[in-house]
N, C-alpha and C positions, 0 to 999 in steps of 0.2 A: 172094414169100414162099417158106419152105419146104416140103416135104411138110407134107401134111396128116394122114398118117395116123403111129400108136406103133409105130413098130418096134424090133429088140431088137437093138443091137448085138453082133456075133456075138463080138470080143474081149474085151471089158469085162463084158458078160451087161448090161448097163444099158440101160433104155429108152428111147428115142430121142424124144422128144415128140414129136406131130405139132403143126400151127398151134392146131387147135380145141383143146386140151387145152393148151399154153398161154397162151393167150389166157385158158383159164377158169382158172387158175392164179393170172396177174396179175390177175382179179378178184377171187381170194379174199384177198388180202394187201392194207394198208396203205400197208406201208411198203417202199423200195426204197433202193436205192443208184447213185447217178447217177456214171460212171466220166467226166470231162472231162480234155485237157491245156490247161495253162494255161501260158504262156509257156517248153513245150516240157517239162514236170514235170507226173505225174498226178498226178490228184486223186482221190476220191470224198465225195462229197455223201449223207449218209441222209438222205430224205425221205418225206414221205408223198405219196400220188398217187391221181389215178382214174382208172381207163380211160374211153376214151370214143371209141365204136365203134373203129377197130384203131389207137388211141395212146395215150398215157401224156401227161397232164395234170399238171401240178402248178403253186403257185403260189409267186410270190416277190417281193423287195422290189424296188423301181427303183434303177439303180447300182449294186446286189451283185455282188462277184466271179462268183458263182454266176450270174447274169443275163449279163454281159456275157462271162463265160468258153464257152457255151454253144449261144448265138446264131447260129447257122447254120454251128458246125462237128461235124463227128463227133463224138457220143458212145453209151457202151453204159450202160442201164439192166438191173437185176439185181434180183431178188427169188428167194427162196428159204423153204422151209419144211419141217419135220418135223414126222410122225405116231408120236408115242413107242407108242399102241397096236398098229400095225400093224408100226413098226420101218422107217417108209419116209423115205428124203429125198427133196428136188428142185429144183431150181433153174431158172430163164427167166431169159433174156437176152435182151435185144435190141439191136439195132445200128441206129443209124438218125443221123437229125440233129434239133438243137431250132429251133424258129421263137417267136415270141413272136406270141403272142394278140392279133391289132387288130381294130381298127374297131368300132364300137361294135354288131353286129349280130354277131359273134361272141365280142365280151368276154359281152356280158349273155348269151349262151347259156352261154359257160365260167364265169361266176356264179351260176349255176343248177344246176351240178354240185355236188354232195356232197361238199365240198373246199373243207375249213376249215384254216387254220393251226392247228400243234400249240404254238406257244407266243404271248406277247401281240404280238409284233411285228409291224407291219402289214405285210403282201403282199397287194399289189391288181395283182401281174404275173400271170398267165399263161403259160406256158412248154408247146408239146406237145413232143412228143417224136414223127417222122413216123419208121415203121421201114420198114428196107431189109434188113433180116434179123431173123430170129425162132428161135430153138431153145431144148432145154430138153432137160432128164433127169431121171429117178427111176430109184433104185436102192434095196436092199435095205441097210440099218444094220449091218455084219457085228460081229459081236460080238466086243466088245475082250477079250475072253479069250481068241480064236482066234487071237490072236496075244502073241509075246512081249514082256514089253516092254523096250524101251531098256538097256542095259547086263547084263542076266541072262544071257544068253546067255555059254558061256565058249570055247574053243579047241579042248576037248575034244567040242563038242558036234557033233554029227553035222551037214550042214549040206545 
């Protein structure tokens, strides 16, 4: 994994997540977006998910694109969030690969997580997501007035 600790990128001024900050990041969120290629063309996938101890959980239908596109080749999961009172953004990725959830001694533990489908279609798959990289940032929301916008600007303007 990555550092563990928030460092501040000296270029950007933006904060560098460490793993633990992270990690509690993708706990506080839902829903993610799962990046796969499928027959050499991305994709991404919005889904809902759980952590569970350092993976990304989710469920899905048997035979779905989404299922069999996923299955033990690279992909990167992504969640992000905004704090309108403080003015912060952030984003976590991670890079890892998915396995699907067997044997009936670790299905009925991944049925006992907190991860329900968000619509009526049955998903009784399991999907982790095992990561092989972790990162993440938060930066300050710069205010769209600080800048000009799109086409105002003229020839004469200082630059």
């Amino acid at each position: 994994m990555d550092t563990t600790e928030t460092t501040i990128d000296p270029y950007s001024g933006m904060l560098v997540l460490g793993t633990d900050e992270c990690w509690q990041l993708f706990r506080s969120a839902e829903v993610g977006r799962l990046a796969v290629s499928i027959s050499n063309h991305p994709d991404i996938f919005p889904l809902n998910y759980v952590v569970d101890g350092e993976s990304i959980v989710f469920r899905t239908a048997p035979g779905t694109k989404l299922a069999a596109a996923v299955l033990g080749t690279a992909v990167a999961f992504e969640t992000d969030g905004y704090d309108p009172e403080a003015g912060d953004a952030w984003s976590v990725v991670l890079k890892g690969h998915a396995e699907q959830i067997e044997g009936w001694l670790d299905k009925d533990r991944a049925e006992r997580l907190p991860l329900f489908p968000w619509n009526a279609a049955p998903k009784f798959e399991f999907v982790r997501i095992v990561p092989d990289e972790l990162t993440g940032r938060r930066f300050h929301v710069t205010d769209h007035g600080a800048w000009p916008l799109a086409g105002t600007e003229t020839a004469d303007d200082p630059i």
